[in-house]
C-alpha positions in Angstrom: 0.0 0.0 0.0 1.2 3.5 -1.2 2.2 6.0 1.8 -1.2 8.1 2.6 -0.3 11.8 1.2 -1.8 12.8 4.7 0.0 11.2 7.2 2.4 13.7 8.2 -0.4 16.2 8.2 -2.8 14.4 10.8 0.2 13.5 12.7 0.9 17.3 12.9 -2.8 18.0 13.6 -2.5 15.6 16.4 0.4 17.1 17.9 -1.8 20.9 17.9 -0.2 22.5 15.3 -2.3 25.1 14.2 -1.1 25.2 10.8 -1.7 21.9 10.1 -5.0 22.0 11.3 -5.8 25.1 8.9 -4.5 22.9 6.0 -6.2 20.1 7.2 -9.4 21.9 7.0 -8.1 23.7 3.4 -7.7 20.5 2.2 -10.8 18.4 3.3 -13.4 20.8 3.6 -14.7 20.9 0.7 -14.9 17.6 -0.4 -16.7 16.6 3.0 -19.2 19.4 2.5 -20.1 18.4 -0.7 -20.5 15.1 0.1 -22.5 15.7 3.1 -24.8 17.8 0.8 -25.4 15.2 -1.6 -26.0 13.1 1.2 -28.6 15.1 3.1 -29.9 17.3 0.3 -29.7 20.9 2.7 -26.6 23.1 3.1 -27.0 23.9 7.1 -27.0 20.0 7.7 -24.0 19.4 5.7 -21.9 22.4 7.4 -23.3 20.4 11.1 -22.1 17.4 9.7 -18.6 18.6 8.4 -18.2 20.6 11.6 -18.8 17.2 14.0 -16.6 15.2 11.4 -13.6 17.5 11.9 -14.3 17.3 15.8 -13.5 13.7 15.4 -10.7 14.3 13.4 -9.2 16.5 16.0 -10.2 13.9 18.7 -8.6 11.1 16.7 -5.6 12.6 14.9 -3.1 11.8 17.4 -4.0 8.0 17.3 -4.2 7.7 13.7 -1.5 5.3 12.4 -1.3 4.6 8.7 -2.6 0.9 8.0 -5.8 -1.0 6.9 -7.0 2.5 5.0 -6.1 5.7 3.4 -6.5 8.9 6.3 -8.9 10.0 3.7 -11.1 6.9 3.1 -11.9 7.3 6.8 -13.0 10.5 6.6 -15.3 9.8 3.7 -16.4 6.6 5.8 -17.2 9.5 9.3 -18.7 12.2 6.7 -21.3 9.2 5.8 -22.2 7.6 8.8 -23.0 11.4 9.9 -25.1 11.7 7.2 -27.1 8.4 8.0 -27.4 9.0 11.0 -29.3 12.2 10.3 -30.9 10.0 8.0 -32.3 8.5 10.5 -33.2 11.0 12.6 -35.5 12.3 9.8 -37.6 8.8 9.1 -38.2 8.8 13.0 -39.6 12.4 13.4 -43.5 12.2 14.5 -45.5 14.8 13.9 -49.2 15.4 13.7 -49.4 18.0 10.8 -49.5 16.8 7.3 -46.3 18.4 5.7 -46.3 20.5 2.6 -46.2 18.9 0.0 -43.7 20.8 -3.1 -45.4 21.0 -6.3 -43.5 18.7 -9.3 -44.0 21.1 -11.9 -40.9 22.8 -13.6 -41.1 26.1 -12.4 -42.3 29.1 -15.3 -38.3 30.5 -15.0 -36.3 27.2 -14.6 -33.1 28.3 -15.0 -30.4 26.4 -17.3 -29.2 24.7 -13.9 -32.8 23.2 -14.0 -30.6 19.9 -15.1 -28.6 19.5 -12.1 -31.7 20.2 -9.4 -33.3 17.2 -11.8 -30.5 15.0 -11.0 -30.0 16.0 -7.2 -34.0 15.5 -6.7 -33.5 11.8 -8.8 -30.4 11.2 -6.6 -32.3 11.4 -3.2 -34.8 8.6 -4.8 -32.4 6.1 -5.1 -31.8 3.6 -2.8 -29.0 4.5 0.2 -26.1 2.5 -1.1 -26.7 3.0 -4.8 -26.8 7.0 -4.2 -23.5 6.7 -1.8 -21.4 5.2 -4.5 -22.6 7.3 -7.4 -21.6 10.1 -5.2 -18.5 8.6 -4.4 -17.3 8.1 -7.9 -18.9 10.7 -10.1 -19.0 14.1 -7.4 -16.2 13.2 -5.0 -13.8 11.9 -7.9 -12.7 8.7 -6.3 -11.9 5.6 -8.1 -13.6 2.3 -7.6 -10.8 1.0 -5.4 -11.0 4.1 -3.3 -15.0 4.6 -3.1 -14.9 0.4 -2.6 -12.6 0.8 0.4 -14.5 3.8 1.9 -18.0 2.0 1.4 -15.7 -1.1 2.7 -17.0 -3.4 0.5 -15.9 -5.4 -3.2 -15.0 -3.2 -5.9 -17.2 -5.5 -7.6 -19.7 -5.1 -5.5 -19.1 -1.1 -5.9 -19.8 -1.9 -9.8 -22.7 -3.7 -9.3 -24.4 -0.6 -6.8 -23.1 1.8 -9.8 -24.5 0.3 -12.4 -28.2 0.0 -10.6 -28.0 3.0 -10.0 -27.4 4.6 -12.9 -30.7 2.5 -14.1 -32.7 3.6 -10.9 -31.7 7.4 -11.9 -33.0 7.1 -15.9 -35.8 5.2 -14.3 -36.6 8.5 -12.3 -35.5 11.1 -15.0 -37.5 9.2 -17.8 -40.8 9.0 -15.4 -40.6 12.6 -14.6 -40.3 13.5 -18.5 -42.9 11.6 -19.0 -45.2 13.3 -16.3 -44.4 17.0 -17.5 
């Protein structure tokens, strides 16, 4: 296994160097916040979870040792089980009012990014796993080995959840053409 490029850096972070923490953050932040965005669908919960994943990266920098994963892939792996967990947290609210219910319709002035909202509503229809490793691969930029490791499973069984879920998405995108 290839040295991880941020081993020195968490090392440093766990030793309270302020610099390194400010790279640290530089570096990571905005890959975690997107993630967590695509994850959760809403900006304020994805700058919660970034802010609690870097609170255990802090917590846990001076005992990380280089080994079964990249520094990185277990960030990615935190970042998600955040997100879940929120997840979660949203299926088990109770409430007695009906919620509002967003009409489908394009809106009169879509805008040329209409494209993109399509895909991010389609995205959050998809089933858990399918939606984590399209995310993975095609937003975060990771390969298959990397998003396999982070999702900690086969990187056949990563190809397998990609593929489906590209057909769950054009399942979605061709319905909701078909309704407008």
């Amino acid at each position: 296994m290839a040295a991880d490029p941020d081993e020195e850096l968490v090392r440093r972070v766990g030793a309270g160097d302020p610099a390194a923490v400010q790279t640290l953050v530089a570096r990571k932040l905005p890959r975690i916040l997107a993630l967590a965005v695509r994850m959760l669908g809403d900006a304020a919960e994805a700058e919660d979870v970034a802010q609690e994943t870097f609170v255990r990266i802090w917590r846990h920098a001076s005992g990380w040792r280089y080994g079964n994963a990249r520094f990185d892939t277990w960030v990615h792996r935190v970042t998600l089980n955040l997100c879940y967990d929120r997840l979660r947290r949203r299926r088990e609210w109770v409430t007695d009012e009906v919620p509002d219910v967003a009409d489908p319709a394009p809106l009169p002035d879509a805008h040329p990014g209409e494209e993109d909202h399509r895909v991010k509503q389609a995205l959050q229809g998809i089933a858990p796993r399918q939606r984590e490793a399209i995310i993975l691969v095609y937003y975060q930029e990771m390969s298959n080995i990397e998003a396999a490791a982070t999702l900690q499973i086969s990187v056949d069984a990563l190809e397998s959840l990609l593929a489906r879920g590209r057909r769950s998405l054009q399942t979605i995108l061709t319905r909701d053409d078909a309704d407008e």
